[in-house]
N, C-alpha and C positions, 0 to 999 in steps of 0.2 A: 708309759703307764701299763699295768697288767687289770685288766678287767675283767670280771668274769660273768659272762653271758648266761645264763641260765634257759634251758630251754632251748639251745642251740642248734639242736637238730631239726627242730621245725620249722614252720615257713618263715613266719616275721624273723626266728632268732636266726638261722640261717644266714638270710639279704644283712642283717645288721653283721654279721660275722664276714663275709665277704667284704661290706662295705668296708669297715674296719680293716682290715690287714690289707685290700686294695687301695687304700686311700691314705692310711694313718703309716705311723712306724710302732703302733702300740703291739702288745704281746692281747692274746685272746686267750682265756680260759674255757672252755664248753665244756658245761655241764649238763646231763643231759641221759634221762632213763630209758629213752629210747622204746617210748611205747610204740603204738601201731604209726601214729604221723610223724614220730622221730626219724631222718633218712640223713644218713651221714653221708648218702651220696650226693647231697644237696650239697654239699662242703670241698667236692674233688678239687675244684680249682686252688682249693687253699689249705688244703690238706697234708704237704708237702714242705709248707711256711715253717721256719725254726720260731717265728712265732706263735704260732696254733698252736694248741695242746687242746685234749679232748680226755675227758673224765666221766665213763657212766656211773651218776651218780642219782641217786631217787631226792629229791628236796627235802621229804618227808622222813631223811635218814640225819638224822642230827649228827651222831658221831662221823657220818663221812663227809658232812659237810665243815665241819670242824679241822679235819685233818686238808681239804683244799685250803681252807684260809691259813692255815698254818703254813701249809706248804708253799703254797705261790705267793701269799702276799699279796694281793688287791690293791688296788686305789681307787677302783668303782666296781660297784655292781650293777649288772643291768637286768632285770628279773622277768623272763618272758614266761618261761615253765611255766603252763596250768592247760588242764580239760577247755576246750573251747569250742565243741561243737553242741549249739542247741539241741536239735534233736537227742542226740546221747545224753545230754543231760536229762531229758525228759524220762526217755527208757529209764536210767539210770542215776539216780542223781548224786548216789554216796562217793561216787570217785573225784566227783567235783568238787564236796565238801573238802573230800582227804588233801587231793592237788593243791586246789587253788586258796584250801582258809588255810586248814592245817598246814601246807607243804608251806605256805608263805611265811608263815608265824615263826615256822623253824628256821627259814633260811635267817629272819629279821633278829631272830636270838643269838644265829651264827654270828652273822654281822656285828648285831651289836656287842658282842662280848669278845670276837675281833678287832674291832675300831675303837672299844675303852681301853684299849692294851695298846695304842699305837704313842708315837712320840705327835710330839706337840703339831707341829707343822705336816706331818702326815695325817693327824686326825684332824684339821683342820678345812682339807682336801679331800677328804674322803667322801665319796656319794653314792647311795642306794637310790638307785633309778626304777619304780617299780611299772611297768606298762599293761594297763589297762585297755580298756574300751567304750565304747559310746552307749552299749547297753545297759548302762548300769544307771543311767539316766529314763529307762523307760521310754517312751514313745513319745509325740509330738501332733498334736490335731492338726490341720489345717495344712496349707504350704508355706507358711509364712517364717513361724518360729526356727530359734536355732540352738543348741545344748550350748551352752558357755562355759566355763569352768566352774562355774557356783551357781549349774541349775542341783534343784536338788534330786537325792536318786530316790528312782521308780521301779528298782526291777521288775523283770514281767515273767524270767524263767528260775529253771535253778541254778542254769549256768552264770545269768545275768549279776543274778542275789550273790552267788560265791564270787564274785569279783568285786563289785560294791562292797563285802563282808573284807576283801583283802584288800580294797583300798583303805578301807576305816582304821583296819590294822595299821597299813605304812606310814597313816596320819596320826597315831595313838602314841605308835615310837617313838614317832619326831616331837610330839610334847611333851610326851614321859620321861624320854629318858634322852634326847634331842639327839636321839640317829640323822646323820644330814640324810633327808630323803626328798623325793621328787616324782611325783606324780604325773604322767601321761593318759588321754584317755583320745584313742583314734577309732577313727569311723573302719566300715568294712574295705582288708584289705583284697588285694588281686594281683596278677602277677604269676611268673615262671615258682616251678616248684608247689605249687601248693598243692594239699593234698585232696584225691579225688572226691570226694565225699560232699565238699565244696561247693555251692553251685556254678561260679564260673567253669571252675576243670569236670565238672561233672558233665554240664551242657555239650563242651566241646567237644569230648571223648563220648559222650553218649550220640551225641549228632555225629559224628565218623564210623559209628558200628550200628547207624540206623537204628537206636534201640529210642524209647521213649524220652522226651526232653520234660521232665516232669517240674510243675509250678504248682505252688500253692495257693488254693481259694482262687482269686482273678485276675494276679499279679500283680498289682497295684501297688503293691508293701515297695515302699519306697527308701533309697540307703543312697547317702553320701558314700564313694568311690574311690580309692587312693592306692596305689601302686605302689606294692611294696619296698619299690627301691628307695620311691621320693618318701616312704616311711622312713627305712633304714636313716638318709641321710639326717631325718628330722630327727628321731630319737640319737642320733651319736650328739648334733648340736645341742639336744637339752640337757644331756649328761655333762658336757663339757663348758657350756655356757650359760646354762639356765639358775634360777637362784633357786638354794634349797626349802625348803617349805611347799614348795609353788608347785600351781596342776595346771600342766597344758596342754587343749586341745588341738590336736592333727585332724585335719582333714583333704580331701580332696577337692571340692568344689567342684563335685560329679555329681548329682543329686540325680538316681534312673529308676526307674521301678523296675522290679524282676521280669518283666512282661519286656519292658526297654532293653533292658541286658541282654536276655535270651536272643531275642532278633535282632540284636546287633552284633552277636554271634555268629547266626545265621547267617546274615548279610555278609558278614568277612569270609566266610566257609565258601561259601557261594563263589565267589572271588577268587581263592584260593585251591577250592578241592569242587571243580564243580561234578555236580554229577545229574542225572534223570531225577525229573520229580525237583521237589524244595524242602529245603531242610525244617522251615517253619511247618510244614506238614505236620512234625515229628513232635510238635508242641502238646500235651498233654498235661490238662488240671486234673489237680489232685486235691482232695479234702486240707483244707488248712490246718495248720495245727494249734493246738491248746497255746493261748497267750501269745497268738501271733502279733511283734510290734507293725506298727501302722507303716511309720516312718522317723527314720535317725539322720538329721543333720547338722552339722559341727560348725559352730563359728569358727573358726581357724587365724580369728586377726590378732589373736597375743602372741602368736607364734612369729608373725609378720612383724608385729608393731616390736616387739622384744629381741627376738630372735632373728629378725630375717629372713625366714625360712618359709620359701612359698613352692608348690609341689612343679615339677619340670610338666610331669606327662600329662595329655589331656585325658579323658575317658577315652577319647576314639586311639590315640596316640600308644596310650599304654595297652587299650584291648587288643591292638593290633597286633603290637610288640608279645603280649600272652598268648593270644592263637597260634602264630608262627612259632613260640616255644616250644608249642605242646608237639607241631607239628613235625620239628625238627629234634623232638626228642621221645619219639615213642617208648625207648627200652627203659626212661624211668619211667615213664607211667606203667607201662607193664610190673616193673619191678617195684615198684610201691605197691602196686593193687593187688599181684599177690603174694608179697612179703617175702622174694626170692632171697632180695640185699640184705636182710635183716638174718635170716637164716643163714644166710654165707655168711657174716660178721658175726654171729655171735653163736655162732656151732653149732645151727639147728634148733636153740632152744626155742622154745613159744616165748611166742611175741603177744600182751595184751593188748 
């Protein structure tokens, strides 16, 4: 099959682009603008594949998304592309709008006016996989509750609201005009590659240069935990196996408050790079910010009960396997954070 990943330079599309061409015999398309969290060095391992192919394309550019489906031919999409850091959306919110509603709508118009032009038995097969997240459902009181796939949505930011706004979208197609689509909504990811800004890779790298481990309010804001790979491999099964219409919830079955995370960071640092003094020292609150959610966690048993798909790594399992990443690969972090690779690849131009 030729699929084409959208957003593939980033963290999630990345692991799902690895996954695929390490696991599958499918052909991968990466599509992919290549803002500041775009790193095509995320992709070395697979870079080389006669199956990979790599396309900078903006979502938000209809005619060049036009000429991909022309040119390679699809049999899925899988649509990761869009703004996803809170905060920036806060600063900012119109890039979120343009990416995640607008850039969607185009890719959906792509699609769909590619896949009305297909023969019988390839239109049949054909799937628009769109991946979402647990924000779009708003927050949760207590410890009790869990998001299912028919709680209804609450967003709380502007990033949360533009995803929510492109899910309704991929759900409007499929009634309208009956694009086969499929809906994912996963809790927060973690894991190798991701970009710094992050709280995981922020902690680590900021706990190795002694500089502040900064938390919001008391830390308390509590997130379901899921490891990017054990993502990857769940999103390649709903593509492939999932039935169209349908929204399914990923998770991890890590439920840790920011305060949990942080010092279990620590703790592995500790372990790993010890040094004078303790890294929990280096913990610092910070004012909370506007429409902070409480706590997001994901029932994950349609995934199980349907699918079979239940995550390998534990919290501890995978944050281990994260730290030792970061630690055995300093020159990306370096070269993500300040924009070396991006400038070598693409000629010096400014990177947004």
């Amino acid at each position: 099959m030729n699929i084409i990943v959208t957003g593939g330079a980033g963290f999630i599309g990345s692991a799902v682009i690895r996954h695929i061409i390490e696991a599958t015999n499918n052909t991968v398309i990466n599509i992919d603008k290549l803002t500041y969290a775009g790193n095509l060095d995320s992709l070395i391992s697979v870079s080389n594949s006669n199956r990979y192919k790599f396309e900078q394309v903006d979502i938000c550019d209809r005619e060049a998304l036009d000429k991909v489906f022309c040119q390679f031919q699809p049999d899925i999409v899988m649509h990761l592309a869009a703004e996803s850091h809170v905060d920036r959306s806060i600063d900012g919110p119109a890039e979120f709008i343009q990416t995640n509603i607008v850039g969607t709508y185009n890719l959906l118009e792509a699609a769909r006016s590619y896949w009305s032009n297909l023969e019988t038995n390839k239109k049949l097969n054909f799937r628009f996989h769109h991946i979402s997240t647990d924000e779009v459902y708003g927050d949760l009181d207590g410890t009790d509750g869990l998001f299912t796939e028919i709680t209804s949505y609450s967003p709380s930011s502007p990033y949360s609201a533009s995803k929510a706004s492109s899910d309704h979208l991929v759900r409007a197609w499929y009634r309208t005009y009956g694009l086969p689509t499929i809906i994912t909504n996963c809790s927060n990811n973690y894991g190798p590659y991701h970009f710094p800004e992050k709280l995981i890779p922020l902690v680590i790298l900021n706990a190795l240069e002694n500089k502040p481990l900064p938390i919001y309010g008391t830390g308390e804001q509590i997130r379901d935990w899921l490891f990017v790979e054990d993502h990857a491999r769940a999103l390649y099964k709903v593509v492939t196996e999932g039935k169209v219409n349908e929204t399914y919830n990923i998770g991890g079955h890590n439920e840790k408050t920011n305060l949990e995370v942080v010092e279990a960071i620590c703790d592995i640092l500790s372990e790993l790079v010890p040094k004078e003094g303790c890294y929990k020292d280096q913990i610092t609150y910070i004012a909370d910010r506007p429409g902070h959610d409480k706590r997001y966690a994901i029932d994950a048993s349609k995934m199980k009960r349907e699918l079979d798909w239940t995550p390998i790594e534990t919290f501890e399992t995978g944050l281990q396997k994260t730290v030792q990443w970061y630690l055995d690969n300093s020159d990306w972090c370096q070269n993500v954070q300040d924009g070396s690779y991006q400038r070598e690849r693409l000629g010096n131009k400014d990177v947004k």
